[in-house]
C-alpha positions as a Markdown table, in Angstrom:
| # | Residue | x | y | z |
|---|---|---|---|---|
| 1 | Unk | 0.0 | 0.0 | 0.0 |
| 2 | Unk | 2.7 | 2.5 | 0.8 |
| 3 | Unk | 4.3 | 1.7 | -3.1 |
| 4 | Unk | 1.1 | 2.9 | -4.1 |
| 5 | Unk | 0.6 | 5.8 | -2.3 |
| 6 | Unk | 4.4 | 6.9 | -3.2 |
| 7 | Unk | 3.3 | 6.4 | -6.5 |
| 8 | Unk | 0.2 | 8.3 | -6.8 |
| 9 | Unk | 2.5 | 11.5 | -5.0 |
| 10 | Unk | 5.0 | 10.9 | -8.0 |
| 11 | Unk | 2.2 | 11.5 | -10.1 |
| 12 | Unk | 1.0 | 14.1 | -8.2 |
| 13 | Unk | 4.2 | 15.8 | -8.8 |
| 14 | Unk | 4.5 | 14.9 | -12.4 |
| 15 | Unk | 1.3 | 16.1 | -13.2 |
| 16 | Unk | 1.6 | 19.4 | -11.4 |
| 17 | Unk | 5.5 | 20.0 | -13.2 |
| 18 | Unk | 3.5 | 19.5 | -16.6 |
| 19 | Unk | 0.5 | 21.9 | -15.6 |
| 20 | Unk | 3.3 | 24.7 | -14.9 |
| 21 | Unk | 5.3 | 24.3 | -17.6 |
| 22 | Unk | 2.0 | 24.6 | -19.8 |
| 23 | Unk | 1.3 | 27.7 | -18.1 |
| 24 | Unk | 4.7 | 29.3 | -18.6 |
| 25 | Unk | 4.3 | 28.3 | -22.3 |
| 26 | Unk | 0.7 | 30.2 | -22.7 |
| 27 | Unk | 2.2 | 33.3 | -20.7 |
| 28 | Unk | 5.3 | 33.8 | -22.4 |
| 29 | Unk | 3.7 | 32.4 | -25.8 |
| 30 | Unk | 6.2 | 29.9 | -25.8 |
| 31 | Unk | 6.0 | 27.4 | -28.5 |
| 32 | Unk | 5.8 | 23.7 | -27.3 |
| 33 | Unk | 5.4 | 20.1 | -28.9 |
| 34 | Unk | 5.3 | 17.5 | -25.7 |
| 35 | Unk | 5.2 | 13.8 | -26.0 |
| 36 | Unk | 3.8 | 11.3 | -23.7 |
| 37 | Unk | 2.6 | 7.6 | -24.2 |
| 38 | Unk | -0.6 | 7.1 | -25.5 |
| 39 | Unk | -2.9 | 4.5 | -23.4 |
| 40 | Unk | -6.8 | 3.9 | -21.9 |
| 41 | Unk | -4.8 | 4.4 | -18.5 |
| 42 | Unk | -2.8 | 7.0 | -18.9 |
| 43 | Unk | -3.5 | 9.8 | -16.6 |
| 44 | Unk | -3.1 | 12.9 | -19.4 |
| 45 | Unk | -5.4 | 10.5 | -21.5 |
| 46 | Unk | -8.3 | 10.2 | -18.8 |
| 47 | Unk | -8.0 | 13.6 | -16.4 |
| 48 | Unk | -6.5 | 16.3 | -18.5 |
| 49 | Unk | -7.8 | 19.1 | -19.7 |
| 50 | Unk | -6.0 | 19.5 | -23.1 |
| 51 | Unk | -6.2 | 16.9 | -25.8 |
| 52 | Unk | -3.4 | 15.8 | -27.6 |
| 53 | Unk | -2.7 | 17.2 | -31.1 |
| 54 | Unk | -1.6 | 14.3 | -32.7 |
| 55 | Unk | -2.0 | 10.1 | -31.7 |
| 56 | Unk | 0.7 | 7.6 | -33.3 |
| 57 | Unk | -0.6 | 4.3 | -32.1 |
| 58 | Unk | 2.2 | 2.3 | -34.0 |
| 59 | Unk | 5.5 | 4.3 | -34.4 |
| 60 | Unk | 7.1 | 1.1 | -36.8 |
| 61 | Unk | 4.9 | 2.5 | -39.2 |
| 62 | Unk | 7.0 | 5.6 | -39.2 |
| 63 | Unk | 10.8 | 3.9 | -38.6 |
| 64 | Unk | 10.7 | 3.3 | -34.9 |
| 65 | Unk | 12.0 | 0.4 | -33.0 |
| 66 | Unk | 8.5 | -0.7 | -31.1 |
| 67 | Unk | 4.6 | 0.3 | -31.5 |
| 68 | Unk | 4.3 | 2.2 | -28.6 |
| 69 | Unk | 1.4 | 4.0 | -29.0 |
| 70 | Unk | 2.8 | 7.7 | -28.2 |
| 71 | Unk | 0.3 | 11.2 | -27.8 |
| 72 | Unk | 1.8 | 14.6 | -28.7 |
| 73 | Unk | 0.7 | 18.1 | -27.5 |
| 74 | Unk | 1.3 | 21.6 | -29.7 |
| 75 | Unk | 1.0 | 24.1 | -27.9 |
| 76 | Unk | 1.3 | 27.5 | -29.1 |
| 77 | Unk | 1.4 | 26.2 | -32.5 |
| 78 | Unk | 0.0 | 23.5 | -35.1 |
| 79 | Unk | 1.4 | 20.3 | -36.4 |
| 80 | Unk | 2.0 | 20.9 | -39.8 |
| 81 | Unk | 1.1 | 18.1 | -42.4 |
| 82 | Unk | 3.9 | 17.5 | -44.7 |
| 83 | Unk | 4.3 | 14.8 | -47.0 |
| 84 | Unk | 7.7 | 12.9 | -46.6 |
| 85 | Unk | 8.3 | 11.4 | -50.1 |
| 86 | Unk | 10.6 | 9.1 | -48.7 |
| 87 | Unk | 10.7 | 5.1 | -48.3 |
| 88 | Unk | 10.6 | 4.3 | -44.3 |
| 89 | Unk | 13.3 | 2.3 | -42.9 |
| 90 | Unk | 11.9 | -1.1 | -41.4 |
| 91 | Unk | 13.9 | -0.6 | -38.0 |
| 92 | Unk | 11.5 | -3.0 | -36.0 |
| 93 | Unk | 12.9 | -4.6 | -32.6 |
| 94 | Unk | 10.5 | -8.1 | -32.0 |
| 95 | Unk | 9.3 | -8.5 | -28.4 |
| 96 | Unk | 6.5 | -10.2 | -27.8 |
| 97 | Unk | 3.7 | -8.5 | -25.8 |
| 98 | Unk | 6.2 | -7.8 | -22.8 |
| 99 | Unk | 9.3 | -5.7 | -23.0 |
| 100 | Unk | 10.8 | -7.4 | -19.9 |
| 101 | Unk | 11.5 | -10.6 | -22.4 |
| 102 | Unk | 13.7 | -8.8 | -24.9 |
| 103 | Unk | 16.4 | -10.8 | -25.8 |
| 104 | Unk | 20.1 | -8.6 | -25.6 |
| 105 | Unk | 20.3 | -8.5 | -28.8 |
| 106 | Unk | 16.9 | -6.8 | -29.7 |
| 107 | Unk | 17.6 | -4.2 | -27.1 |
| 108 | Unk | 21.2 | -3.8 | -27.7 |
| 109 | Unk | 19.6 | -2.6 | -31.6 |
| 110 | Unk | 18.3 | 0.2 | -29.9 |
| 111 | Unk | 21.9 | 1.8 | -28.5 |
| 112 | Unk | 20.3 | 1.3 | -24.8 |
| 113 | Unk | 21.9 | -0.2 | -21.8 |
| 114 | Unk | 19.1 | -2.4 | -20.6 |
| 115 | Unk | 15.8 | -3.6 | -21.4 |
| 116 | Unk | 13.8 | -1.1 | -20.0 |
| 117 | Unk | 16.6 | 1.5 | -21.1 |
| 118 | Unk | 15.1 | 0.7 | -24.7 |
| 119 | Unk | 11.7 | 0.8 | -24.4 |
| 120 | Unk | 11.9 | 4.8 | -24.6 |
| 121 | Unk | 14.3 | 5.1 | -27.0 |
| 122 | Unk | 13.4 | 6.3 | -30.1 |
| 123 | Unk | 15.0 | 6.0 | -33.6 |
| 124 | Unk | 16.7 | 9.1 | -35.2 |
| 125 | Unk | 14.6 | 7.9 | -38.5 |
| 126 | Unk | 11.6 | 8.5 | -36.1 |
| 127 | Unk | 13.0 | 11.8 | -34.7 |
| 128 | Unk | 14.2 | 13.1 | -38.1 |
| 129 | Unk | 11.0 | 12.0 | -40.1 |
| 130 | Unk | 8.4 | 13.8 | -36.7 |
| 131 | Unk | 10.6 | 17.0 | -37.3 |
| 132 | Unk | 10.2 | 16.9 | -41.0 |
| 133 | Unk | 6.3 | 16.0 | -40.9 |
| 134 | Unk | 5.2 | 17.9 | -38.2 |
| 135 | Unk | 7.5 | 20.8 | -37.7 |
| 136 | Unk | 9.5 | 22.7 | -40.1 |
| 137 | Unk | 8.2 | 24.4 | -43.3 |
| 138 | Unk | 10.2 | 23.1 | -46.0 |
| 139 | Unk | 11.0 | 19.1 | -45.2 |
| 140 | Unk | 12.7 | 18.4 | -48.6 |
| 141 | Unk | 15.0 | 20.6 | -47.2 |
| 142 | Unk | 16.9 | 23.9 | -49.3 |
């Protein structure tokens, strides 16, 4: 019982860190982009007042390692909606339903140092096709 009540104070905590830091954001017009996994439980998902911009319920569809269904936030600005021309990289790690039996190898793949190390990384073919889709202006570059 006491694990769960430290937990629900770390969240507490979390939540309130994320509600200031949206604040500072709207004050000072600050632009933002936030990402946060995407889930039925998840606390933004259920109790927040701001809805998430954009949903990616499978990131391998994109060039990431794993599914992870993953919500972003724009805040102070709009996703743009660029069109990537590109082929996408097939840069899947296999694991099963449960990250905890990742074999070595798999999460070695990802550049982590452990298991659950890897479960949050995300591939720079990810990163640099998000920037390019969502972000900038001009994604062909020049």
């Amino acid at each position: 019982m006491l694990y769960d009540m430290d937990l629900m104070d770390e969240v507490n905590t979390m939540y309130k860190y994320v509600n200031y830091l949206f604040i500072l954001c709207i004050r000072k017009n600050l632009k933002l982009v936030m990402e946060n996994p995407y889930s039925e439980e998840h606390f933004l998902r259920r109790y927040w007042c701001y809805l998430p911009s954009i949903i990616d319920k499978d990131r391998r569809d994109n060039g990431d390692y794993f599914a992870k269904p993953t919500q972003y936030w724009f805040l102070n600005c709009k996703p743009k909606n660029n069109l990537v021309f590109e082929p996408i990289t097939y840069n899947h790690v296999s694991v099963g339903d449960a990250i905890k039996y990742m074999k070595k190898d798999d999460w070695e793949k990802t550049g982590a140092k452990n298991c659950k190390v890897a479960r949050s990384m995300i591939h720079p073919d990810y990163a640099n096709r998000f920037i390019r889709q969502y972000l900038i202006d001009n994604p062909g570059g020049t």
